[in-house]
KOLROPA-501114 format. One record per residue (C-alpha): chain; x negated, y, z. Coordinates in Angstrom, 1 decimal. Each point is the difference from the previous one (the first is absolute). Example, Ala and Ser with C-alpha at 12.3 -4.5 7.8 and 13.67 -1.06 7.14 Angstrom:
<recs>
REC unit     px     py     pz
REC    A  -12.3   -4.5    7.8
REC    A   -1.4    3.4   -0.7
</recs>
This chain:
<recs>
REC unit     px     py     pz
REC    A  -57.8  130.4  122.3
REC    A    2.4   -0.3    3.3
REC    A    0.6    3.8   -1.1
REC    A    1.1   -0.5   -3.6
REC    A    2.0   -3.5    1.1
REC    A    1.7    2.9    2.9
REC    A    1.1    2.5   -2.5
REC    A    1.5   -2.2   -2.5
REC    A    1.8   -2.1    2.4
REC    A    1.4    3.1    1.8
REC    A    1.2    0.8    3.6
REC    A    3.4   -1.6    0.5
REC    A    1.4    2.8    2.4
REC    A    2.1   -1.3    2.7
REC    A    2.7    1.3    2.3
REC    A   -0.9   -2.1    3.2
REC    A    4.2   -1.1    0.6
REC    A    0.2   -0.8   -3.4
REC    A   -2.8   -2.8   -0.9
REC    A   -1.5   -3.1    0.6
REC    A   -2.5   -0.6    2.4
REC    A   -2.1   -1.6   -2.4
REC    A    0.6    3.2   -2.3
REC    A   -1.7    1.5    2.9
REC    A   -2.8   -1.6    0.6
REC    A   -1.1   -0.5   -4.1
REC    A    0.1    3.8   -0.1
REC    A   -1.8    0.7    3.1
REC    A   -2.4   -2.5   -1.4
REC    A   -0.7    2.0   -3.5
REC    A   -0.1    3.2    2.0
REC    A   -2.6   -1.2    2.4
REC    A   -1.7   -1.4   -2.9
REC    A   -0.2    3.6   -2.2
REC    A   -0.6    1.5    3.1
REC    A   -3.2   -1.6    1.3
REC    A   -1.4    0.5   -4.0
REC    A    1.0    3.6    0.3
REC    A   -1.9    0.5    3.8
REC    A   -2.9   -1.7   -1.4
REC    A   -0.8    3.2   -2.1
REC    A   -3.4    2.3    1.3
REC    A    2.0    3.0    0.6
REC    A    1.9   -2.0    2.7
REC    A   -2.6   -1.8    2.2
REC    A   -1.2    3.2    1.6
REC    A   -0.8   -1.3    3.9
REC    A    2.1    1.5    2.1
REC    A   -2.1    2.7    2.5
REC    A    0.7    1.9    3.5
REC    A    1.3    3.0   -2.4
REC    A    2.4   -1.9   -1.3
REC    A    4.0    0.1    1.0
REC    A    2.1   -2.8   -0.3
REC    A    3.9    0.4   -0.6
REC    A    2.5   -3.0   -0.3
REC    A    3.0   -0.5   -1.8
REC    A    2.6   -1.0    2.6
REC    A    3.1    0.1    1.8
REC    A    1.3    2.6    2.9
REC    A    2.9    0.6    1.9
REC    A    1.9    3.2    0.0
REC    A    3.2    1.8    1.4
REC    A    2.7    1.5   -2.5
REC    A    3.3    0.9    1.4
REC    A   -0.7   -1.3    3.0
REC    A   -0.6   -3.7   -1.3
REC    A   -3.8   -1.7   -0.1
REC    A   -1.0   -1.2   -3.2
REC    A   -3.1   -1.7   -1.7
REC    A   -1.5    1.3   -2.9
REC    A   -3.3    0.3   -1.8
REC    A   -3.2    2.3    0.6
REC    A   -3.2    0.9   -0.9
REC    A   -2.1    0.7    3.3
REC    A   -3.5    0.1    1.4
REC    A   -0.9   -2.5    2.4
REC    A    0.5    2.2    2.9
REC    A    3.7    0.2   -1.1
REC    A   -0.3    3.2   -1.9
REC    A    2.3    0.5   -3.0
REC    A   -2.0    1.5   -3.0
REC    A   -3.0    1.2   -0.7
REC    A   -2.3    3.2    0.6
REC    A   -3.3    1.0   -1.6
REC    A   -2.3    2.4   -1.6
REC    A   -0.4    0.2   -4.0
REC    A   -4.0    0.3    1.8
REC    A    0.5   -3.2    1.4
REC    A    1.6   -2.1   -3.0
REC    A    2.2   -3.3    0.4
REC    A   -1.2   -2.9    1.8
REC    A    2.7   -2.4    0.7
REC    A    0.5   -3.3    0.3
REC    A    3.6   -1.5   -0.8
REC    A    1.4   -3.0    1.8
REC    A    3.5   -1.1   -0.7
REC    A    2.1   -1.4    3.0
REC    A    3.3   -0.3   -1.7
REC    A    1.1   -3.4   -0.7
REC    A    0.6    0.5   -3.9
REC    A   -2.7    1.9   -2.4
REC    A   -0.8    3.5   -0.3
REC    A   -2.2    2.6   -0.8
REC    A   -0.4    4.2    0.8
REC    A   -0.3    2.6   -2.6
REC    A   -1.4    3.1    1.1
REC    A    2.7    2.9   -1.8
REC    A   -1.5    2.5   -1.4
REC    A   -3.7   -0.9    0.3
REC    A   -2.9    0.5   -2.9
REC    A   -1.8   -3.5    0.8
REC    A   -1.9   -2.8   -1.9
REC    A    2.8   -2.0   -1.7
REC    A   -0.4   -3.0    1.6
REC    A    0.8    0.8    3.1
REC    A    3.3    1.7   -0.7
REC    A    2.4   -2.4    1.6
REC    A    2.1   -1.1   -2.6
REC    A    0.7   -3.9   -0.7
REC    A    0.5   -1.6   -3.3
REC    A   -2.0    3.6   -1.6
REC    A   -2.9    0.2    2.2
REC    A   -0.3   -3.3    2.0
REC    A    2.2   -2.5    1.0
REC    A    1.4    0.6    3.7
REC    A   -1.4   -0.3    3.0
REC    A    1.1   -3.6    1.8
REC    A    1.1   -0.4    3.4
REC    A   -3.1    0.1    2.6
REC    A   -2.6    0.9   -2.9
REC    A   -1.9    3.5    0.0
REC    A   -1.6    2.7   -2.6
REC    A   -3.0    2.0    0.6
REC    A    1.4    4.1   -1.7
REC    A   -3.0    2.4   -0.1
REC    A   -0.5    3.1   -2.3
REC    A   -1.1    3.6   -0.2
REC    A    2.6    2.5    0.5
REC    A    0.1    3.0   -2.5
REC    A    3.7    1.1    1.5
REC    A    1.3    1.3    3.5
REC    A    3.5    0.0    1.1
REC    A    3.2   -1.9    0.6
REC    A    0.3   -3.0   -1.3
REC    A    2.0   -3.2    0.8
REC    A   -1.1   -3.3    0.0
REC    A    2.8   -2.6   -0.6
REC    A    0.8   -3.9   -1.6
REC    A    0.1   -0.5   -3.4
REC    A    1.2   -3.4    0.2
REC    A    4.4   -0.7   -0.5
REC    A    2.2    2.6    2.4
REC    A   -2.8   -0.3    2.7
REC    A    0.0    4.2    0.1
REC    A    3.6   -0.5    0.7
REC    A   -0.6   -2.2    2.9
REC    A   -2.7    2.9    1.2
REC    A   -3.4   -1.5   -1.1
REC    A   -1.2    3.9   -0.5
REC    A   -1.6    2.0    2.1
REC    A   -1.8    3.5    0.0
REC    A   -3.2    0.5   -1.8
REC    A   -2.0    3.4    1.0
REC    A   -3.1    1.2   -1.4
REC    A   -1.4    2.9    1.9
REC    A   -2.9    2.6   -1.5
REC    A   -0.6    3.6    1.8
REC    A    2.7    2.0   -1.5
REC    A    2.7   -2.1    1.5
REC    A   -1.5   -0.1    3.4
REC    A    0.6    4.2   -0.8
REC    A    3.6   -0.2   -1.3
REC    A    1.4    0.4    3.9
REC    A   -0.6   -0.4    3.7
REC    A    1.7   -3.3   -0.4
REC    A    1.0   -2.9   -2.4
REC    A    2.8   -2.1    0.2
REC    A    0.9   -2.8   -2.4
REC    A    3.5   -1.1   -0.5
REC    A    0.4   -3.9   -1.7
REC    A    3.7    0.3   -1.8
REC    A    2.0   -3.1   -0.4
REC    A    3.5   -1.3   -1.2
REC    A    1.2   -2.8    2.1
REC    A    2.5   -2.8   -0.3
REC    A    0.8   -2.9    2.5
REC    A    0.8   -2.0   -3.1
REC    A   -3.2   -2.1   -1.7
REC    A   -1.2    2.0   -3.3
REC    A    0.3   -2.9   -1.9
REC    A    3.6   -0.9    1.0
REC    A    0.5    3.8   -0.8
REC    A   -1.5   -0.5   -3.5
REC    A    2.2   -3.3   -1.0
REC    A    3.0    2.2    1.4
REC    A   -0.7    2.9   -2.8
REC    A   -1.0   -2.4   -2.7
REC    A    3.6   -1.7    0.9
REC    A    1.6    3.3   -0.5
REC    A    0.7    0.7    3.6
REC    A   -0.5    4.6    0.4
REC    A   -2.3    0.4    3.4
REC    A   -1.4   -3.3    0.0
REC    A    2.2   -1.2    2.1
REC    A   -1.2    1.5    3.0
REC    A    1.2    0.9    3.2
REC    A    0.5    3.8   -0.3
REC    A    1.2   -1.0   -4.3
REC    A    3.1   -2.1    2.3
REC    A    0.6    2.6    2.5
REC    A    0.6    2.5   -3.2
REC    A    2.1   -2.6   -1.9
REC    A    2.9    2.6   -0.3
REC    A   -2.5    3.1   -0.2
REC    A    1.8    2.2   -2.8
REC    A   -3.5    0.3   -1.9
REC    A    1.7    2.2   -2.5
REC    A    1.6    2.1    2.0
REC    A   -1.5    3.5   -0.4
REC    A   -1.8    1.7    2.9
REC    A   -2.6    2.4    1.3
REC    A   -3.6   -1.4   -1.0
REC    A   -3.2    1.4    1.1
REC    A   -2.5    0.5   -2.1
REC    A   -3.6    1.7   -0.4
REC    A   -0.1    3.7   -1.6
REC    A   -2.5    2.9   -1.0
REC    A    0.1    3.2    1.0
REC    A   -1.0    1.6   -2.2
REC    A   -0.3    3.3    1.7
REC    A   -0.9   -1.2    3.7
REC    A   -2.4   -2.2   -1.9
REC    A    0.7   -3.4    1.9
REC    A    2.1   -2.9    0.1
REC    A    3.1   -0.5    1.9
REC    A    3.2   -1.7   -0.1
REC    A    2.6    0.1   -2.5
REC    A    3.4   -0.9    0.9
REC    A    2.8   -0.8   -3.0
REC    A    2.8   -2.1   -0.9
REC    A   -0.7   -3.1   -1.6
REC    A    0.8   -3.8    0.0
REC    A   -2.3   -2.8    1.2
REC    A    1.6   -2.4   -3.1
REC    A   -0.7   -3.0    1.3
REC    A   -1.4   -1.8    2.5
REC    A   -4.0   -0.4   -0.6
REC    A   -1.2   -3.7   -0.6
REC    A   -1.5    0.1    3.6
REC    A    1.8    1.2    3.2
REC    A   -2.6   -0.1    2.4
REC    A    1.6   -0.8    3.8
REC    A   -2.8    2.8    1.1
REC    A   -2.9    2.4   -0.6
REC    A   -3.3   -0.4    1.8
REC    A   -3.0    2.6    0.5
REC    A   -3.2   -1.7    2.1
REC    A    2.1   -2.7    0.4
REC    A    2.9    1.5    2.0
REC    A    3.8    0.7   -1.0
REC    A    1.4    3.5    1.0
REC    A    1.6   -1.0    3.3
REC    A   -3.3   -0.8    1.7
REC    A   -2.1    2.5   -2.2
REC    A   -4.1    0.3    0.6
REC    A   -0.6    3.8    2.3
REC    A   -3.2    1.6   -0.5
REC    A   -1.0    2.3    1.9
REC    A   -1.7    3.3   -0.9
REC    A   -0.9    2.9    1.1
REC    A    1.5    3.6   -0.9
REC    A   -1.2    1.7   -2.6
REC    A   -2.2   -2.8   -1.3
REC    A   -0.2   -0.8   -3.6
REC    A    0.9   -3.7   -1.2
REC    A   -0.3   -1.7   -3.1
REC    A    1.9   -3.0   -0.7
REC    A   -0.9   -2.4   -2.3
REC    A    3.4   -1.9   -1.4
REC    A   -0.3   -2.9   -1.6
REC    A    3.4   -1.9   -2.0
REC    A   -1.2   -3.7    0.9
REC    A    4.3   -1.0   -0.9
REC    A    0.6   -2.4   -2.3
REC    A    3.0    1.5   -1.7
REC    A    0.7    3.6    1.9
REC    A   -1.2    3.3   -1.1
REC    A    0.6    2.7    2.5
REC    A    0.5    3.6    0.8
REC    A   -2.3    1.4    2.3
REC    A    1.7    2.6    2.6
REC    A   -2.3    2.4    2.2
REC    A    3.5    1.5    1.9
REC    A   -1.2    3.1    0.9
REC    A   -3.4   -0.6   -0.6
REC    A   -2.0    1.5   -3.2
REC    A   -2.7   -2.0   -1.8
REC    A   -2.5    0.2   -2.4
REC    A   -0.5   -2.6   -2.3
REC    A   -3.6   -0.9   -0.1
REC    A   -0.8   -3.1   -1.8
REC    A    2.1   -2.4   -2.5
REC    A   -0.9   -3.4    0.4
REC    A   -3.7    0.7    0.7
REC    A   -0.1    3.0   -2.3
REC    A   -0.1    3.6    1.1
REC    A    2.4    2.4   -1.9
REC    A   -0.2    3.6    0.4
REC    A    2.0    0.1    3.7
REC    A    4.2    0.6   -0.4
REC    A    2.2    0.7    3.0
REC    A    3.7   -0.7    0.7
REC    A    1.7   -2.4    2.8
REC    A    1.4   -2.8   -2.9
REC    A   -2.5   -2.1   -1.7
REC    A    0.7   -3.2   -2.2
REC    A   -1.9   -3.1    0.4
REC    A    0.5   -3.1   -2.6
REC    A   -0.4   -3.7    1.2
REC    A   -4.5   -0.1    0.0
REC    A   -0.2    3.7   -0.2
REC    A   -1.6    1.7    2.8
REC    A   -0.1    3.7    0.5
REC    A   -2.4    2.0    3.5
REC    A    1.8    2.7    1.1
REC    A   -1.6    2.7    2.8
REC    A    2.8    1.4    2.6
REC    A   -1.1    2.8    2.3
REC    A    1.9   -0.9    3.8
REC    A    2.5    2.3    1.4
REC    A   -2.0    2.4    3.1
REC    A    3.7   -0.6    1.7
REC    A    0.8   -3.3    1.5
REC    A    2.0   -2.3   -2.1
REC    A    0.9   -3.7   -1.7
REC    A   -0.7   -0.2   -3.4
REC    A    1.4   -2.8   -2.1
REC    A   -1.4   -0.7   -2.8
REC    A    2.0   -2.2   -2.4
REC    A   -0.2   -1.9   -3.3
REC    A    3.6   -0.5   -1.4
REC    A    0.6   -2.8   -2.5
REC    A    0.8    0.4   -3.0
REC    A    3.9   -0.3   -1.3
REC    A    0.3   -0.8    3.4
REC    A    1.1    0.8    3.4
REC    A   -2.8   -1.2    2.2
REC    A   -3.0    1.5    1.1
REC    A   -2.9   -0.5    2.5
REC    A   -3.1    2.0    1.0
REC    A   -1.7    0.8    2.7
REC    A   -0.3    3.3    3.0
REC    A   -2.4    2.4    0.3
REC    A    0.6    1.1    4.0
REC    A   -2.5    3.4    1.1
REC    A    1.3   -0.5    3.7
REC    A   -0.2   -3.5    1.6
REC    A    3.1    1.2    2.6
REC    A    2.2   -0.2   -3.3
REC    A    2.3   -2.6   -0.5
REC    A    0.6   -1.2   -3.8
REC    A    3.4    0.3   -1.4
REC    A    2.2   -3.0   -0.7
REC    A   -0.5   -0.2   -3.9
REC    A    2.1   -2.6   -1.8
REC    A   -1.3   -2.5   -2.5
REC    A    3.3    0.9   -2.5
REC    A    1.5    2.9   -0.5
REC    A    3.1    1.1   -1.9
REC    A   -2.2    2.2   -2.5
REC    A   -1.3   -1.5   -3.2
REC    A   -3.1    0.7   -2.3
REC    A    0.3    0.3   -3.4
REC    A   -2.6   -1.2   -2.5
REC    A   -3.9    1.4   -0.2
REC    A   -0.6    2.1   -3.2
REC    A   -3.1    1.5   -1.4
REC    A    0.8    3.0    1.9
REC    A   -3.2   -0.1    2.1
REC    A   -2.4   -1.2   -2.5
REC    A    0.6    2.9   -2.5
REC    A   -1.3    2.3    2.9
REC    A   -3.2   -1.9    0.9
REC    A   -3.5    1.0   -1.7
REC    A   -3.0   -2.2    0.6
REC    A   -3.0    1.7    1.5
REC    A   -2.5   -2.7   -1.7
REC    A    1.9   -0.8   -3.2
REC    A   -1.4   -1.8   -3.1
REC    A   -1.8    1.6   -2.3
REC    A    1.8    1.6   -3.1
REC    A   -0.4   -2.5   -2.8
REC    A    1.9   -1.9   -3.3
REC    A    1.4   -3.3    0.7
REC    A   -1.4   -2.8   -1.8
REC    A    2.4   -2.7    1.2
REC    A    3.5    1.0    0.6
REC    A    2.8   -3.0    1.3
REC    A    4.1    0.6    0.1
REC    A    1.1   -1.8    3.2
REC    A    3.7    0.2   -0.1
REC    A    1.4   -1.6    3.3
REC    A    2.8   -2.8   -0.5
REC    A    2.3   -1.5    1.9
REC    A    2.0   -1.6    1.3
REC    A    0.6   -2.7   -2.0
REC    A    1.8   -3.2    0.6
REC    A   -0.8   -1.8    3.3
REC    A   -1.8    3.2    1.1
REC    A   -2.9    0.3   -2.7
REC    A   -2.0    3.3    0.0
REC    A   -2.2    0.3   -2.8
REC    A   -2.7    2.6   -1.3
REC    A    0.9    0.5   -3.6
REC    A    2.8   -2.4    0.1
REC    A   -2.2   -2.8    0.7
REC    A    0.2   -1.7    3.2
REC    A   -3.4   -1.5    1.2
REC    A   -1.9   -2.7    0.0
REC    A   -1.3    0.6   -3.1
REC    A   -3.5    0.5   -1.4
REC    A    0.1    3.1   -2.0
REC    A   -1.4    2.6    2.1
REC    A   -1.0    3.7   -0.7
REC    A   -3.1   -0.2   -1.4
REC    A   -2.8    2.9    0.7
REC    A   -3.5    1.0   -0.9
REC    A   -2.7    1.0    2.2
REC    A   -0.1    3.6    0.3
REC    A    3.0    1.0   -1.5
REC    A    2.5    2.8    1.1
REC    A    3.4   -1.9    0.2
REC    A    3.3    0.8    0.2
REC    A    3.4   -1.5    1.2
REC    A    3.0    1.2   -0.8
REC    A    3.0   -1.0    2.0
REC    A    3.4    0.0   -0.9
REC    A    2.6   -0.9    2.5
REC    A    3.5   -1.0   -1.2
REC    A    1.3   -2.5    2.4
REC    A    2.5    1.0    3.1
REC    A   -2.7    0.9    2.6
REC    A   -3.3    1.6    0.8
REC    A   -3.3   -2.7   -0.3
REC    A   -3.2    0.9    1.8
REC    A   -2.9   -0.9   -2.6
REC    A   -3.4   -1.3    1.7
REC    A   -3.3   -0.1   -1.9
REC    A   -2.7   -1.9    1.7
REC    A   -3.9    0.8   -0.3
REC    A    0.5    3.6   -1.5
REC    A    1.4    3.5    1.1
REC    A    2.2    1.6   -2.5
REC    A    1.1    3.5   -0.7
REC    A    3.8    0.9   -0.8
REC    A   -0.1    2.5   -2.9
REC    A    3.8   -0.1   -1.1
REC    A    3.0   -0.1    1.1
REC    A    3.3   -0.1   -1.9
REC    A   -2.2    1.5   -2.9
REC    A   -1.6    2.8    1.6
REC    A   -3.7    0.3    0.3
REC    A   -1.7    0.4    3.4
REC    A   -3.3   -0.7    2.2
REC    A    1.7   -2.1    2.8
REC    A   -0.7   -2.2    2.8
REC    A   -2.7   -2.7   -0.4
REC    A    1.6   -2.9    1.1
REC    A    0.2   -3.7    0.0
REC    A    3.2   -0.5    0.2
REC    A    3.1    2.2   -1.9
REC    A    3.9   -0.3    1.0
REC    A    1.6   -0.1   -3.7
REC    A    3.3    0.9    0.7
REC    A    3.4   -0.9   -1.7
REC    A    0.1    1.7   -3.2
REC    A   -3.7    1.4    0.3
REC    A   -3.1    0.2   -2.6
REC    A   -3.3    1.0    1.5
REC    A   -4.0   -0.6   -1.5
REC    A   -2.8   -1.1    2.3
REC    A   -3.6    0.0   -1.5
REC    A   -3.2   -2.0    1.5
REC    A   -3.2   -0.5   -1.0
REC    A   -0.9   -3.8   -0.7
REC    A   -2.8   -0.3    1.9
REC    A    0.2   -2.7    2.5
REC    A   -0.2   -3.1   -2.3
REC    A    2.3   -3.0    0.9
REC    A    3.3   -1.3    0.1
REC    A    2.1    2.1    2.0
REC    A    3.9   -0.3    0.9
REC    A    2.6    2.1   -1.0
REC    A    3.7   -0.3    1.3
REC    A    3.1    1.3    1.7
REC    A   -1.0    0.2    3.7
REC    A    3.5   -1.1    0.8
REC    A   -0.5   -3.3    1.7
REC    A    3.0   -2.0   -2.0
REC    A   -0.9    2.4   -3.1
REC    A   -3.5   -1.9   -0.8
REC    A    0.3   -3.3    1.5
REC    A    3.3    0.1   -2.5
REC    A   -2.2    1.1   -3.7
REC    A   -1.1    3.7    0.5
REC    A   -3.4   -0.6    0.1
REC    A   -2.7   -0.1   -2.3
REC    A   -3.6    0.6   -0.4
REC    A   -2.5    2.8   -1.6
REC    A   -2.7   -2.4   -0.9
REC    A   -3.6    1.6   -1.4
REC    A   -1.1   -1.7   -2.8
REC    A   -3.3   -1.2    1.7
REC    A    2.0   -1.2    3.2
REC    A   -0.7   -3.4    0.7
REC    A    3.7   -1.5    0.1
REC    A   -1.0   -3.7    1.2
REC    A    2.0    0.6    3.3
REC    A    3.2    1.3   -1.2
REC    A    3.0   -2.5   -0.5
REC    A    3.0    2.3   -0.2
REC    A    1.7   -3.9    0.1
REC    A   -0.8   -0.5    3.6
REC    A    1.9    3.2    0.9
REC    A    2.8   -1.9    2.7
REC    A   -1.3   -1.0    3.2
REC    A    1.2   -1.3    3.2
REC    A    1.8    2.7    2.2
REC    A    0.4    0.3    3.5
REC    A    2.6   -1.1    2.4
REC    A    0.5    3.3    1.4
</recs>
């Protein structure tokens, strides 16, 4: 009863500098009250045991640009960012959030009982402050994965951390792993820097969007860009005239990877000759990037958590939530080796050093240059081949998603309707389904399935076996067909993984028709942010 009473009053949302007190306090009330219901559930009241790990929800500082700063985290009680297991071992976590506001985690990318994928207002109501959830389940994937809030522009404030699942073959791929944890950064609150765009104001009124006031955004220039070879077989740069148009809704003031900006970048240290895979992960809330090896080669290995039949070149592109493993074989000769991820329609870029001699010094590298990126295409995904890919088969549910936006006040939509609503994309149990995307607005949208793998199988008309994936970059102007096989019954989101993109309507969700729906209240969808 509390439940039913819950959903048809709603969650009244609320911007913390903007309501009453009182506002408050009812809504932490009704959330508290849905919340205990929702905990009460069998699956939930697993004891906690000596095997399990417990991460919080909660607050760090860090240094960008020289300046200390507080933002969120996901860590182990030891102080560990992120997570590490074996798909032998399976998840057994236990969630306690230490933020002040609600929240909840969502675990990108993951095949997982539905009720524990993270997502308030569709699969439970948020976490509130000091209260805890018990997430166990069997593994059937290994790989990278992310972990990260589902709850307001909490990802842009850096609740998201790494999420590794080991198995035998990885611990094969090299001598060593590294992980590298990709952010975009502002010193300006992501809600202030959402009311900013919704007002109209280009780069959210940033820091770095002020310092670029009289930027000539249409000027033309020399963009860099991601090519095929087609005769060396391998990516590189591609460097053409062009013109950046406009300024992007976001200027970020910086670019993060593990949690440092370029002028005080993370040095590893290897040894020559070694092999190293890298596992990147695009945990930004608006920023796609380039991915530059400098003089390095590397062979693509995995996209997302899927292996592809391995690609080489020293240029890769990585969307917002994408993650791609690459292997890099370490100079014999002694060296610095930066390794960079370039943003997007953008002149900043961050990364980290690979260093095979500990006498070296780093080189100064600076946060901004004075060369710009162009825009990520479907350049690489029309070269990628999945080694596992579906099995050839009809579709028996196909579903046009053509991306819209913006609308007034900064609306996104998915078929030009801009969430909440309750229509979602219905599916049967074991059908083959497809989507097919079509992307007419002015920019590129990184498209996120939850609970299922999909294959890309067109692009721009054009039949292929690509990469299995969870998440594909649409880019401006760009069709492409994904196909999955609806097998993990539930209701599962779908959106833009641009932060201010599905907080502001492009979102939706594939619902099964057996799914029990009881928890989803695409009303309750605005929620307090935080101040930072």
């Amino acid at each position: 009863m509390l439940r039913r009473s819950f959903l048809r009053m709603g969650v009244l949302g609320a911007f913390v500098t903007s309501v009453s007190l009182d506002l408050i306090r009812t809504t932490r009330a009704s959330l508290r009250l849905s919340w205990e219901e929702f905990i009460r559930q069998p699956t939930f009241q697993r004891p906690r045991n000596r095997e399990t790990v417990v991460l919080e929800i909660a607050t760090a500082p860090i240094t960008v640009l020289g300046k200390t700063v507080v933002r969120g985290c996901i860590r182990q009680l030891n102080g560990q960012r992120g997570f590490t297991t074996s798909q032998a071992k399976g998840i057994n976590l236990e969630l306690i959030n230490r933020l002040p506001v609600p929240s909840s985690v969502h675990w990108h990318g993951l095949i997982l009982p539905n009720a524990m994928d993270g997502v308030p207002f569709v699969t439970q109501p948020p976490i509130p402050p000091g209260q805890s959830q018990r997430i166990h389940y069997s593994l059937v994937q290994n790989g990278t994965f992310w972990m990260h809030s589902h709850y307001g522009l909490q990802t842009q404030s850096f609740v998201a951390e790494p999420f590794v699942i080991l198995d035998q073959e990885q611990e094969m791929w090299a001598d060593r792993t590294i992980t590298v944890m990709l952010r975009d950064f502002s010193f300006t609150p992501a809600s202030q820097i959402l009311n900013n765009v919704i007002a109209g104001e280009r780069g959210g009124g940033t820091a770095m969007s002020k310092h670029l006031a009289d930027f000539a955004w249409h000027k033309p220039r020399l963009l860099l860009s991601q090519q095929w070879d087609p005769v060396k077989q391998r990516f590189g740069w591609k460097r053409e005239q062009g013109s950046l148009m406009m300024a992007p809704d976001v200027v970020y003031d910086a670019l993060l990877a593990n949690e440092r900006s370029l002028d005080a970048p993370e040095i590893i240290d290897v040894l020559p000759g070694e092999t190293v895979a890298i596992r990147w992960i695009a945990g930004s809330a608006f920023t796609s990037f380039f991915l530059d090896l400098g003089d390095l080669n590397g062979e693509l290995l995995r996209t997302d958590a899927n292996p592809v039949e391995p690609i080489t070149g020293s240029v890769f592109q990585l969307s917002t939530a994408q993650r791609l493993t690459l292997r890099i074989k370490v100079p014999e000769e002694p060296g610095v080796f930066p390794l960079l991820a370039l943003g997007e329609r953008s002149n900043l870029r961050c990364g980290v050093v690979l260093r095979n001699n500990p006498k070296l010094s780093a080189p100064a590298l600076a946060p901004q240059t004075d060369q710009w990126t162009g825009r990520l295409d479907f350049t690489q995904d029309k070269q990628l081949r999945a080694q596992r890919p579906l099995a050839v088969r009809s579709a028996e549910n196909t579903i046009p998603v053509s991306l819209t936006g913006p609308a007034p006040k900064y609306t996104w939509g998915l078929n030009d309707r801009f969430y909440p609503y309750r229509d979602p994309y219905w599916v049967e149990e074991g059908q083959r389904v497809e989507m097919v995307f079509f992307n007419p607005t002015p920019m590129g949208h990184p498209m996120h399935l939850h609970g299922h793998e999909f294959q890309i199988i067109e692009i721009d008309g054009q039949p292929l076996a690509g990469a299995m994936r969870d998440t594909v970059f649409v880019p401006k102007g760009g069709t492409c067909r994904i196909a999955f096989d609806a097998i993990h019954p539930g209701i599962w989101a779908f959106h833009c993984h641009i932060a201010y993109h599905h907080a502001r309507g492009m979102f939706n969700v594939v619902a099964y028709r057996s799914s029990d729906l009881s928890w989803w209240n695409p009303e309750g969808s605005s929620q307090e942010q935080l101040a930072f």
